[in-house]
N, C-alpha and C positions, 0 to 999 in steps of 0.2 A: 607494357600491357595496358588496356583499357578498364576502367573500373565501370562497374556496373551503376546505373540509375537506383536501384531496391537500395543499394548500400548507400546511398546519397541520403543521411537522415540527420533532422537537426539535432543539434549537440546538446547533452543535457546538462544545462545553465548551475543548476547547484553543485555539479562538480568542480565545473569552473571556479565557483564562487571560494568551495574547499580548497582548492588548488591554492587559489591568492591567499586564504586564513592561514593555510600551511607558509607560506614563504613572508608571510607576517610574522607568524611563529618562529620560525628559523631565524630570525632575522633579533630574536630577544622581546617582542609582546607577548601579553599574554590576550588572548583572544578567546569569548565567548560564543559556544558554537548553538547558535538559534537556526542553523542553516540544512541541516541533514538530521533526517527520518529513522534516529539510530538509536536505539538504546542506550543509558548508562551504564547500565545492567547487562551483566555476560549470561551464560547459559547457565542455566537452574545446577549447583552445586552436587547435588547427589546423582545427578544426569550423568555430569562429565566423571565424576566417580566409577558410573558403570562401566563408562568408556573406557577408562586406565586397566578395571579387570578383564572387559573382552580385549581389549590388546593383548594383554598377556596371556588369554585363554587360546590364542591362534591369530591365524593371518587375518585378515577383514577384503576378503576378498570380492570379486562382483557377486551384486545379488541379481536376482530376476528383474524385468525391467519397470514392471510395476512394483518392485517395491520387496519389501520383507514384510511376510506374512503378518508376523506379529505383529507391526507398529501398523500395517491396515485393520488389524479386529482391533486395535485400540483406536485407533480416529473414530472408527463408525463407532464406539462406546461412547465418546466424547460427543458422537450426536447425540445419545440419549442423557448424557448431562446436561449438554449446554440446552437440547431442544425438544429433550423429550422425545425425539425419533429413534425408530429403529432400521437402523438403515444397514444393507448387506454388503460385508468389507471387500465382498469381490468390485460393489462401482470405486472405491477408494484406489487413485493412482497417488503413488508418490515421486514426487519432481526433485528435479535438483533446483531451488526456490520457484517461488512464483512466477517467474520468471520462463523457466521451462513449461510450467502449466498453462500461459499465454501463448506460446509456442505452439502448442500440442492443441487447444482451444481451437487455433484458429486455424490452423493446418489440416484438422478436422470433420472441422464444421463448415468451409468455406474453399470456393475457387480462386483460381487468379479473377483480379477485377470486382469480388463481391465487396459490398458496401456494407459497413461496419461504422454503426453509429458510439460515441462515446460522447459524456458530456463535458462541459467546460466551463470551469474548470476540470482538470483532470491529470489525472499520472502523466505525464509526457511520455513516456516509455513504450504506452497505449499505441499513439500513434507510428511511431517509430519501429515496433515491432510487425504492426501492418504493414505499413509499408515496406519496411523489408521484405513483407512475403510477396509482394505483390494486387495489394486486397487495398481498398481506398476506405479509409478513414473519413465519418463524416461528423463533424464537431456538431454538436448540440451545444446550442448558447443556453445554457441555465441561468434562472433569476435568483437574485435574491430575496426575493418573494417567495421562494420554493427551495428557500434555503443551499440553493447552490447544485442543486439537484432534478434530475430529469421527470417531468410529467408525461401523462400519455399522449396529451396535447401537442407536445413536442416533436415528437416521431411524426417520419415522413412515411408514405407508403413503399417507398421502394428498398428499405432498409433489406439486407439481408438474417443482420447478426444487431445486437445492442449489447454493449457492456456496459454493465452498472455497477458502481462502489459503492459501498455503504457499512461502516464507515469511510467516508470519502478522503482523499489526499486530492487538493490540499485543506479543506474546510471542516474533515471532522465530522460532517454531519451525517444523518442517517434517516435512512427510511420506516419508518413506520411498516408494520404488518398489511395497513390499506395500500395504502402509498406503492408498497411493493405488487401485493395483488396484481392493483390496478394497472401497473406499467407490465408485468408480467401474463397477464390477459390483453393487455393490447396488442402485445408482441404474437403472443399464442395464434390471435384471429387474423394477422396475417404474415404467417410464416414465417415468423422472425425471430432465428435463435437469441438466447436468452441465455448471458454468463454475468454470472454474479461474482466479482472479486471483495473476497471476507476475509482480507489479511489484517485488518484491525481488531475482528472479532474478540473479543474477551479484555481490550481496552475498551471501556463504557463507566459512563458516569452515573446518570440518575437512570437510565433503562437499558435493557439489555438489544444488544442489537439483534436483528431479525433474519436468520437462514430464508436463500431463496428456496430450502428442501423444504421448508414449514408450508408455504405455498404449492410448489408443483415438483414434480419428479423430471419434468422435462425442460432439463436447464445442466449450464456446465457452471459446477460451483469450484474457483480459485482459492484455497488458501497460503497458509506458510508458518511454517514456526518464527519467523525473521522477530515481529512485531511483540507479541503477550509470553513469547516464549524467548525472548532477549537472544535471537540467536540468527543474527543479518547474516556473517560471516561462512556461517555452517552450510549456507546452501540449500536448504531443505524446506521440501511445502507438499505440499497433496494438489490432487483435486478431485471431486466426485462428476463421476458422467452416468446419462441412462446405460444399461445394463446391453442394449443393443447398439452402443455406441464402445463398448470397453475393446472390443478386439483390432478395433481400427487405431483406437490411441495406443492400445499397446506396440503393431507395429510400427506406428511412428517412434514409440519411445526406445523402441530396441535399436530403430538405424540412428534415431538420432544422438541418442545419451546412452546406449545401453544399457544402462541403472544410475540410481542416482547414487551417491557418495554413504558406502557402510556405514565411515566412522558416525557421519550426520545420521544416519536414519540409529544407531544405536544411542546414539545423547536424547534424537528425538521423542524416543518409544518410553522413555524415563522422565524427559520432559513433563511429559503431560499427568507424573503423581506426583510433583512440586508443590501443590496447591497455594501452599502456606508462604514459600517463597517469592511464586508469582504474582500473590496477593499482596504480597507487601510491595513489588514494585508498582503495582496501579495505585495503590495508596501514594506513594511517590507523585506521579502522575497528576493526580487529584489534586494535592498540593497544590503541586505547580502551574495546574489549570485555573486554580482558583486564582493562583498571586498574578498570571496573566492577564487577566479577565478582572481585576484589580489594577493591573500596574498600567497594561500598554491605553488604557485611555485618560490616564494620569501623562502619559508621554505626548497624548493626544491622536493617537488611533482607536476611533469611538465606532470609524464605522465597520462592524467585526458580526459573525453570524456568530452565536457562542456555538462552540465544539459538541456534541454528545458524546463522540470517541474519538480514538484515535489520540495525536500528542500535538495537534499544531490547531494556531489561529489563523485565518484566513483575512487580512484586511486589506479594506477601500483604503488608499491613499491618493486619490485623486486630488486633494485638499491641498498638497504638499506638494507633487512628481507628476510628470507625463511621462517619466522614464525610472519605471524601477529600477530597471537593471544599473543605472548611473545611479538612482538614490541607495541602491545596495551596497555598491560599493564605497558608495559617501560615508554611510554609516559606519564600514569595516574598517574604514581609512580612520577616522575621528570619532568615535565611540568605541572601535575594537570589538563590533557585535557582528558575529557574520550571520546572515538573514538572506532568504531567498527572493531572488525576482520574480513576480508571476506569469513573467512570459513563458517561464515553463508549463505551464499550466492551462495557461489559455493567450493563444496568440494572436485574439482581436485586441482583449481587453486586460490582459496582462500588465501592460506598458502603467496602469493605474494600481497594480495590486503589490504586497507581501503578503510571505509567508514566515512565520514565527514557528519554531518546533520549541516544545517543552520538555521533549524527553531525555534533558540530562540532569546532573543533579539540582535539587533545591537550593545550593548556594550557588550553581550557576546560574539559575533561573532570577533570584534575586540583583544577584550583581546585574545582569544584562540590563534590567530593567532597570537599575540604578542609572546605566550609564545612558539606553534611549532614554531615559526620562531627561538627563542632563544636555543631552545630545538636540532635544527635540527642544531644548529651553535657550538653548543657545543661539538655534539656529536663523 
């Protein structure tokens, strides 16, 4: 049988990279993992609790396909926590992760062939899911002048769609309230949807990050419990759409997922009164933002945007490599740090970059950096 072109998509390089730490692993090292976007932290204690009792309370059978009732009038609450809005649980879909919400985004909002800007750096997954629909991906080279993130300067006229991160994977950074306006009003003036993916949201350090609903109503906002809510595995995320946009995504979601996953959306709906829980793992986080942003330019990667959110540092090593992907693996080889290449991320200028994630524990964070530091003294 003939495989299709859409399915022809590049391979996501930090798996790879897991793949070799693992058979490092098996093999009797012990291996530091600086390479994947994953919490240390499992899902909020009292959540999975509730879990155990609706198990026993009955089957966990399909819900609707947008979701269970109850854990959509609790996300739109959590608008008026985190942002002071009040927003109606009927725009609130729930996905099976972020994942499906890109999915459903872009199947949409978009024809075969529309032009879908993302910037880059960027999610690898971005483009890879476009193109499996059929829809052309157009990279936006961001500065680090602009901290790694897209201005309005930027955008072409013939964009369809722009997807923006904030905080971003892989650099952490974030947009500002203007910042957002401003790319969200450019977009507006010429027809250019506008998806905001906020799966970092509620990891932040000195400010709070900024909903694209603070700005406008007409935008498709991306979240997920995966990230603030320690909960990758579970599958679960939302997203919000205009109100004359909810019946079209619901018939996507019926043929495509028919609902997302019970047991998840019951840990989920429990998740979000953790507070206390939660809090202590950004505190975690913090830490080990700070010994990063201490350590890795003692190891001698100085040139680095610092983070606002999210769990990872983004750095220049052009000093050292023309080829991360080869100095990544140098590193896992003779340091035992696994670290991501930034070709995933952006595939002009990747071949020059890493990626460092902070989100495991504090004694891993330290040793890692014990060993770049020795690793980078050696070399």
């Amino acid at each position: 049988m003939k495989l299709s072109t859409r399915g022809n998509v590049a391979p996501f390089i930090v798996m790879d990279v897991m793949e070799a730490a693992a058979r490092a692993e098996a093999a009797g090292r012990h291996i530091i993992h600086m390479e994947v976007g994953q919490p240390g932290t499992g899902a909020p204690i009292m959540a999975r609790e509730k879990l155990a009792e609706a198990m026993t309370a009955g089957p966990l059978g399909y819900t609707t396909a947008l979701g269970l009732l109850s854990l959509r009038k609790r996300i739109a609450r959590l608008y008026g926590e985190w942002y002071g809005l009040d927003l109606n649980p009927d725009r609130v879909v729930i996905t099976t992760g972020s994942s499906a919400g890109f999915t459903l985004a872009f199947t949409s909002l978009f024809d075969v062939g529309a032009r879908v800007g993302i910037g880059a750096p960027g999610y690898p997954s971005y483009k890879a899911i476009l193109q499996a629909l059929g829809l052309e991906c157009v990279m936006i080279e961001t500065s680090f002048a602009n901290r790694y993130q897209p201005a309005p300067e930027d955008l072409t006229t013939d964009l369809d769609g722009l997807l923006v991160a904030s905080p971003t994977n892989p650099a952490g950074t974030m947009l500002d309230k203007p910042a957002l306006t401003a790319l969200m009003e450019a977009c507006a003036a010429q027809d250019t949807a506008f998806i905001s993916d906020e799966i970092y949201h509620g990891v932040e350090y000195e400010r709070r990050a900024v909903s694209a609903l603070e700005v406008s109503d007409d935008c498709y906002v991306i979240n997920s419990f995966s990230k603030y809510f320690s909960m990758t595995g579970w599958r679960i995320g939302w997203m919000v759409v205009p109100e004359d946009h909810l019946r079209q995504v619901e018939r996507l979601a019926q043929n495509f997922f028919i609902c997302p996953p019970h047991a998840s959306q019951v840990v989920a709906l429990h998740a979000m009164d953790c507070t206390d829980e939660l809090q202590a793992n950004i505190e975690v986080y913090r830490k080990n933002r700070a010994l990063m942003m201490e350590g890795l330019p003692k190891a001698g990667f100085t040139k680095i945007a610092p983070p606002d959110g999210a769990f990872y540092v983004y750095a220049d090593v052009s000093d050292f490599t023309g080829d991360s992907h080869a100095f990544a693996f140098e590193i896992l080889e003779k340091a035992g740090v696994s670290v991501t290449p930034g070709v995933d991320f952006d595939p002009a200028r990747g071949r020059q970059t890493l990626r460092f994630s902070y989100a495991r524990s504090t004694a891993d964070i330290e040793e890692g950096l014990s060993r770049l530091q020795a690793f980078m003294a050696a070399r």
